[in-house]
C-alpha positions as CSV (number, residue, x, y, z in Angstrom):
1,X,77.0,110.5,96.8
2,X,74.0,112.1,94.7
3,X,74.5,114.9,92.4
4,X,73.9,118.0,95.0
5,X,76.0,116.1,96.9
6,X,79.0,116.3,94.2
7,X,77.5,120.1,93.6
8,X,78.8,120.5,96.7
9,X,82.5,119.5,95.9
10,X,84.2,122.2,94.1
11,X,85.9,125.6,95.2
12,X,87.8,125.5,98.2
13,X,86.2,122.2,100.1
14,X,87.3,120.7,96.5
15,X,90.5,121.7,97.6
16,X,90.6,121.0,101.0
17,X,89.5,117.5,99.6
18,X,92.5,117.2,97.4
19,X,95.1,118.3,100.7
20,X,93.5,115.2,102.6
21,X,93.8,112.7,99.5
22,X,97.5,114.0,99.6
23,X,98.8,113.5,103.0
24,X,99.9,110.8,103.8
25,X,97.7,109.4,106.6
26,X,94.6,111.2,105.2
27,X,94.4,113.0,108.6
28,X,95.0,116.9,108.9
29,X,94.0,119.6,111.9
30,X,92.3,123.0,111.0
31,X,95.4,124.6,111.3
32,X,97.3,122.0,108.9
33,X,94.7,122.8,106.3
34,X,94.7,126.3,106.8
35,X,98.6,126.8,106.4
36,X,98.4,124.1,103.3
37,X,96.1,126.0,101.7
38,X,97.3,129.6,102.9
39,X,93.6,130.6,104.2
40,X,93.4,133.4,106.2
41,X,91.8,132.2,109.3
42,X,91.7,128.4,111.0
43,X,87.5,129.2,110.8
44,X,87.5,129.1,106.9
45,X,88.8,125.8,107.2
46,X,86.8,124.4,109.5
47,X,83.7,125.5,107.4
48,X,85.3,123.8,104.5
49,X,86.2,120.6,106.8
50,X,82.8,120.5,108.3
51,X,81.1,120.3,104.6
52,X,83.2,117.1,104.2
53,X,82.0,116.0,106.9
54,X,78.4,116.7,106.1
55,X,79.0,115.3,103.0
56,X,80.7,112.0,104.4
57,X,84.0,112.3,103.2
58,X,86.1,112.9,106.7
59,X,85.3,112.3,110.3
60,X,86.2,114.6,113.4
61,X,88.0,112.5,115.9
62,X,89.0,115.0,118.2
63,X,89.8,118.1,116.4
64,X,91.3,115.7,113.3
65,X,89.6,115.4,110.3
66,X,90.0,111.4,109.2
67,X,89.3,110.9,105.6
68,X,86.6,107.7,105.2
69,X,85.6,107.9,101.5
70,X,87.3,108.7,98.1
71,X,85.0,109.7,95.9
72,X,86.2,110.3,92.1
73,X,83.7,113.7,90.7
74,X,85.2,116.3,88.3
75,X,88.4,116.2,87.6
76,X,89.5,113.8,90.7
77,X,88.2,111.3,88.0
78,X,91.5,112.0,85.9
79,X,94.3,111.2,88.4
80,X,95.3,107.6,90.3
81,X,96.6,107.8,94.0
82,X,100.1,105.9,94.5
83,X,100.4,106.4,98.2
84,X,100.5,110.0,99.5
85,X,101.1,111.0,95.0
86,X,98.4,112.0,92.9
87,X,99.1,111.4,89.7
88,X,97.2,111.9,86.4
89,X,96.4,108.7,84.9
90,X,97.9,109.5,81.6
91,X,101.2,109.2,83.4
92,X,101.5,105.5,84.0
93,X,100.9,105.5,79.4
94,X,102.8,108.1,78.8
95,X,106.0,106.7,81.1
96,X,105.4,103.2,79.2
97,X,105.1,104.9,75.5
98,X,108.5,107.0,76.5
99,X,110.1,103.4,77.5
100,X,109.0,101.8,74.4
101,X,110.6,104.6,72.4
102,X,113.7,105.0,74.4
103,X,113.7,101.2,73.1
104,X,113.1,101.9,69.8
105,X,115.7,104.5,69.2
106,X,118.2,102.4,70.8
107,X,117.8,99.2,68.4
108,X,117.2,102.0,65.1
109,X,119.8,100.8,63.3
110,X,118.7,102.2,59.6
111,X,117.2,104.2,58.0
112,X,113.8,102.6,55.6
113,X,110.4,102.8,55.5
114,X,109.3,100.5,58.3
115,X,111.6,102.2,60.6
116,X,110.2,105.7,59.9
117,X,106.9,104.2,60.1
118,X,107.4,102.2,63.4
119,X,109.2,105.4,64.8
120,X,105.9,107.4,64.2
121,X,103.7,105.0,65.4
122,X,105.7,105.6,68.5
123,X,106.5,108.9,68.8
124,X,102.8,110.1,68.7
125,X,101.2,108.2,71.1
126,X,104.2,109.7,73.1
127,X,103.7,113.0,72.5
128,X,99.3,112.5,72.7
129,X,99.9,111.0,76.5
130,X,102.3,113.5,77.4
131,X,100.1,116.1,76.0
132,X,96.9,114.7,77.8
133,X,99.2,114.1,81.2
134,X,100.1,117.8,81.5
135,X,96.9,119.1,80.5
136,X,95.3,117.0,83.2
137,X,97.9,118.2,85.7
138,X,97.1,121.5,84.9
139,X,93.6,121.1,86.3
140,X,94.5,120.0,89.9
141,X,92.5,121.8,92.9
């Protein structure tokens, strides 16, 4: 994929991109993407699913539009696919930094300087991923 090529991927057929990485066979009709996406006519996205296929991203078997390719442009380059979930991928260090503090405040048994310490050195990270994971969220198509 060249860079007009990614140009290309944004607005709506970013979108449209984004339902098919969802589902979970990576195959959807018109009408599926049209009531997904709440367009107001089947023809919008066909255009939409027909500049995927230009773009080699889906196929048309019959009516179907197959994805073939995942490309990673924008901010698709921010989240992980775990089966039909896209997640951001601040999520799998932000759900390890949590663990490792739930940890930590379980075995804090007094109060000193290394504790304090060792509790910050946790606790921000924590809060940085967290941060970074919903502000990534927040960017989905």
């Amino acid at each position: 994929m060249d860079l007009d090529e990614t140009a290309s991927l944004k607005g709506n057929t970013l979108r449209v991109y984004w339902t098919l990485l969802k589902s979970e066979t990576g195959i959807m009709g018109v009408r599926e993407v049209q009531r997904a996406l709440k367009f107001s006519s089947p023809t919008l996205a066909a255009y939409h699913l027909r500049k995927l296929e230009e773009l080699g991203l889906v196929k048309n078997e019959r009516g179907d539009y197959r994805l073939i390719k995942e490309v990673k442009v924008g901010v698709l380059q921010e989240f992980m696919r775990l089966g039909a979930v896209m997640l951001p991928r601040y999520t799998l260090y932000a759900t390890m930094f949590t663990a490792l503090l739930a940890f930590y405040l379980l075995q804090f048994k007094e109060i000193s300087f290394y504790s304090v310490s060792a509790l910050i050195f946790v606790l921000l990270p924590t809060a940085i991923f967290w941060y970074e994971t919903l502000r990534v969220w927040q960017q989905r198509p």
